[in-house]
C-alpha positions in Angstrom: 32.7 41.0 -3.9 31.9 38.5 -1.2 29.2 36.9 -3.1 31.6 36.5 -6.4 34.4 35.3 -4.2 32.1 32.1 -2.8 30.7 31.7 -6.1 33.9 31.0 -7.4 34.9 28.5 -4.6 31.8 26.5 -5.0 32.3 26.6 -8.8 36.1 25.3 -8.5 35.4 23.0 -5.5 32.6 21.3 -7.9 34.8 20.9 -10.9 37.6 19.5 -8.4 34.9 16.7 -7.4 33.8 16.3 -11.1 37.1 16.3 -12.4 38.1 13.8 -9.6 35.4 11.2 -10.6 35.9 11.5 -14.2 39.8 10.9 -13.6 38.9 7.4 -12.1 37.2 5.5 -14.8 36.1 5.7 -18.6 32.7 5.5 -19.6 29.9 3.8 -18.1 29.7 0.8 -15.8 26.1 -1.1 -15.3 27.8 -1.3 -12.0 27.6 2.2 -10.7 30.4 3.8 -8.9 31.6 1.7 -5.8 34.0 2.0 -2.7 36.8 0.8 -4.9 36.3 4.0 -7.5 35.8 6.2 -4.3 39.0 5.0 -3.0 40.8 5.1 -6.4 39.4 8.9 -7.2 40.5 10.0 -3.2 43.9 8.3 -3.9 44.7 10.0 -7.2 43.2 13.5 -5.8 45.5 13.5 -2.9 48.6 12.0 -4.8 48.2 15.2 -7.6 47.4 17.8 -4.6 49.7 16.1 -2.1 47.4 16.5 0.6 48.9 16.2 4.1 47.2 13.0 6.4 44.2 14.8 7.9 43.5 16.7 4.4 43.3 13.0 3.1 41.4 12.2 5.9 38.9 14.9 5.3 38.7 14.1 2.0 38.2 10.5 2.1 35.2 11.7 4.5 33.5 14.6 1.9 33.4 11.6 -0.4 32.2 8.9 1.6 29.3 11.2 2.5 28.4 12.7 -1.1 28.6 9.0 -2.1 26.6 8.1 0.8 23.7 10.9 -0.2 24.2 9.8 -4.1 23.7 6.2 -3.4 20.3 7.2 -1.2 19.2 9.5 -3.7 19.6 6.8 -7.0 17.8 4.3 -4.1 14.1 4.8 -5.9 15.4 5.0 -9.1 13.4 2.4 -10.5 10.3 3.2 -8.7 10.5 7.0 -10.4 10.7 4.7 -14.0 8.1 2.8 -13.6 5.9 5.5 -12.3 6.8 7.6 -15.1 5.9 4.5 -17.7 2.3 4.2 -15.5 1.8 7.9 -16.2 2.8 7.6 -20.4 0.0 4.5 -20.1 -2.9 6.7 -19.3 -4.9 8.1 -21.7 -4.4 11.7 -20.5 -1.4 12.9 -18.5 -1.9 16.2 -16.7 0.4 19.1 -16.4 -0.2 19.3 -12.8 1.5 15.6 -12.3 4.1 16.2 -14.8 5.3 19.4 -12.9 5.1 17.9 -9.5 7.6 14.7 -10.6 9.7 17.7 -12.3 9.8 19.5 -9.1 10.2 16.7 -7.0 13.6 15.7 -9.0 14.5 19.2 -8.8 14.4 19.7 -5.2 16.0 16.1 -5.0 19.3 17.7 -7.1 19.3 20.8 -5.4 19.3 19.3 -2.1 22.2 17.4 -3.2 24.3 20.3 -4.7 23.7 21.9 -1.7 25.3 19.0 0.4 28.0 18.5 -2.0 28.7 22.7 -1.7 29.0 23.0 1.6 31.3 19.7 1.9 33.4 21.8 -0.6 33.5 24.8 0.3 34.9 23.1 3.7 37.3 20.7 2.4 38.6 24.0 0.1 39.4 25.9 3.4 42.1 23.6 4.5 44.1 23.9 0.9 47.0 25.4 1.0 47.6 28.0 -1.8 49.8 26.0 -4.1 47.5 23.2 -3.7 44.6 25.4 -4.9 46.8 26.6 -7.7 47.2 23.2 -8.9 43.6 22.5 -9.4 42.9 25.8 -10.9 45.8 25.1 -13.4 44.3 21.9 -13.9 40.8 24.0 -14.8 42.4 26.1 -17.3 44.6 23.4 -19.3 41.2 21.2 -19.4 38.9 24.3 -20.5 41.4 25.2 -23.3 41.7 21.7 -24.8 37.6 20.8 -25.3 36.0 18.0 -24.4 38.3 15.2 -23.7 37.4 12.4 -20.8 39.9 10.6 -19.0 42.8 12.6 -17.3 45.6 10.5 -15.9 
């Protein structure tokens, strides 16, 4: 029971965050995502949930450090490009090399979930119950309508 009852709190906690950033902006920017979409998706999260001052304040902090570990984590992005198009260049590319850059970007992602879960899971404790209903009712009218992007 205890393992389904955390399992469920990172799951809603992560499609809080997800469903936070997808609320800010449509589509893709060449940009990236920058302190004015973190401040517009922690804006819009505690206007919906009505978050009290320091839930805001933690909030505004669980962001600014997933962004933080994002922002280091994209970093090498074009080094890990143009190390893959120096690998497709050689004659022979072996398995080995392949798996090692697969489990390098794996580890990478996992590390980050990992980050981004416990931030949750923290910033979950201090909801109040209603508040926690809202996002859950949120969850279910978005799962029962398909795909659609852009909540306002």
């Amino acid at each position: 029971m205890k393992k389904t009852t955390i399992m469920i709190v990172i799951t809603l906690s992560t499609l809080f965050l997800i469903g936070g950033v997808a609320a800010c902006k449509h589509g893709h920017r060449p940009g990236g995502f920058d302190e004015f979409d973190l401040a517009a998706v922690t804006t819009r999260i505690a206007s919906r949930l009505d978050l009290t001052e320091s839930q805001k304040a933690d909030l505004e902090q669980i962001a600014g450090e997933i962004a933080e570990k994002a922002k280091g984590m994209h970093a090498d992005h074009a080094s890990r490009r143009q190390e893959i198009a120096d690998l497709i260049r050689q004659d022979t590319v072996g398995r080995d090399v392949v798996d090692g850059l697969i489990d390098d970007k794996l580890t990478r992602v996992r590390e980050m979930a990992d980050f981004a879960a416990e931030r949750l899971i923290a910033f979950h404790g201090t909801l109040r119950p209603e508040q926690r209903e809202k996002i859950a009712a949120h969850i279910e009218d978005r799962s029962s309508g398909g795909c659609r992007f852009g909540w306002r």
